[in-house]
N, C-alpha and C positions, 0 to 999 in steps of 0.2 A: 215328504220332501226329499228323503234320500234315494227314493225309486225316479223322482222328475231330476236328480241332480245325475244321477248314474246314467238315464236315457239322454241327459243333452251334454255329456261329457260322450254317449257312443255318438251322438249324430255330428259332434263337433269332430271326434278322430274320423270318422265318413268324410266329412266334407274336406277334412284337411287331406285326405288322398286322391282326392277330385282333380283330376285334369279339367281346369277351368278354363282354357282352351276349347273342348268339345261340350260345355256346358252352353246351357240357352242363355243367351243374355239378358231374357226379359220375363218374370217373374206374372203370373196373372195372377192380380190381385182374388181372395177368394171371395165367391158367391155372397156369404153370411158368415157371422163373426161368433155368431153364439155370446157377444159381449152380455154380462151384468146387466140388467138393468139399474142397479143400484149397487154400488162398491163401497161398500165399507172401508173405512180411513184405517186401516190396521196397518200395524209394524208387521216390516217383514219378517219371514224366520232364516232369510239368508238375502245376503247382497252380490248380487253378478256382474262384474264389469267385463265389458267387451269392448276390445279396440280393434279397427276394422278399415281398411285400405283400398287399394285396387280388389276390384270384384266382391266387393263387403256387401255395397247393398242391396244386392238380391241374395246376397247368402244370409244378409240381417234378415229380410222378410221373410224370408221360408224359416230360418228359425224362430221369428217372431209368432209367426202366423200358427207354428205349430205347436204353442203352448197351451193351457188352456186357461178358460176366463177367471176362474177361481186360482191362477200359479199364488203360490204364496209367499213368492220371494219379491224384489224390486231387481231392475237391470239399470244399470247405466252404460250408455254406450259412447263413446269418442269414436269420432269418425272424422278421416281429413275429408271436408269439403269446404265453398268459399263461405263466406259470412254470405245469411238468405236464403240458403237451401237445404241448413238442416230443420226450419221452419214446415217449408212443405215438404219434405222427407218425411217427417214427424206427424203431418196431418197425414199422409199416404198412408203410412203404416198405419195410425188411429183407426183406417178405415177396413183394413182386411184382418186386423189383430184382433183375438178374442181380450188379451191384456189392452190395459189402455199404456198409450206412447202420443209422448209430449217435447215439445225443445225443453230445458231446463230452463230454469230463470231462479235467477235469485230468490231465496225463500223457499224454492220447491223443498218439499219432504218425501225421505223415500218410505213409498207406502209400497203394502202390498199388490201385485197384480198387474203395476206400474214401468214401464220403459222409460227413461229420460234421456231424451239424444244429445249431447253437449254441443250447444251454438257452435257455428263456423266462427273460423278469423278470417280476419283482411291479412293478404296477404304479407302486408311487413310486419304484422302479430306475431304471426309463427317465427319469421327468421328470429324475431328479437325476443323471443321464448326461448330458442333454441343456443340463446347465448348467455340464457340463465336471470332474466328477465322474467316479472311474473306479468302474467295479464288471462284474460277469457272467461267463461263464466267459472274454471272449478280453479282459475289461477293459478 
């Protein structure tokens, strides 16, 4: 775990000196996923949070995509988009990620191998979050 935690801590300082400007804006989903055919419900052995903004999600997928199916930690992502489209962001990614990636929902557990993208808000959610108001799925 310490060798996949040390290569996505180099490919996050890479990306973080990315003129994302001259980057492509559109990510081709990959060929084949090399997914599990069967994942075992295991604890992870580390937990990853990612919070991610303008130009995040194609810098999600390429990091996504380039984990592999057996990663043995769990991710959770926060990501501003509106309520409804981190749904099918989350099936998108499902489909070119060797890890499986999901919206959260109440109840989910963080297993190993696993993404979970935290639901959009509507936008009067956020303003009234942001005045110290709870609400959302991780509230």
């Amino acid at each position: 775990m310490d060798e996949i935690a040390d290569e996505l801590i180099s490919r996050i300082k890479v990306a973080a000196r990315t003129d994302v400007r001259q980057t492509r804006t559109h990510v081709e989903p990959a060929k084949f996923t090399n997914k599990p055919a069967h994942r075992p419900k295991k604890e992870p052995t580390k937990i990853v949070a990612l919070g991610i903004s303008t130009g995040g999600p194609n810098a999600l997928q390429y990091l996504l995509s380039e984990l592999p199916g057996n990663f043995p930690g769990s991710i959770v992502v926060v990501q501003h988009m509106p309520e409804g489209f981190t749904e099918m962001f989350a099936k998108r990614l499902n489909e070119c990620c060797a890890i499986d990636v999901k919206e959260a929902q109440s109840g989910d557990l963080l297993i190993a191998g696993r993404a979970l993208i935290c639901p959009g808000k509507p936008p009067h959610e956020g303003a009234a979050h942001a005045h110290g108001q709870r609400g959302g799925a991780f509230g």
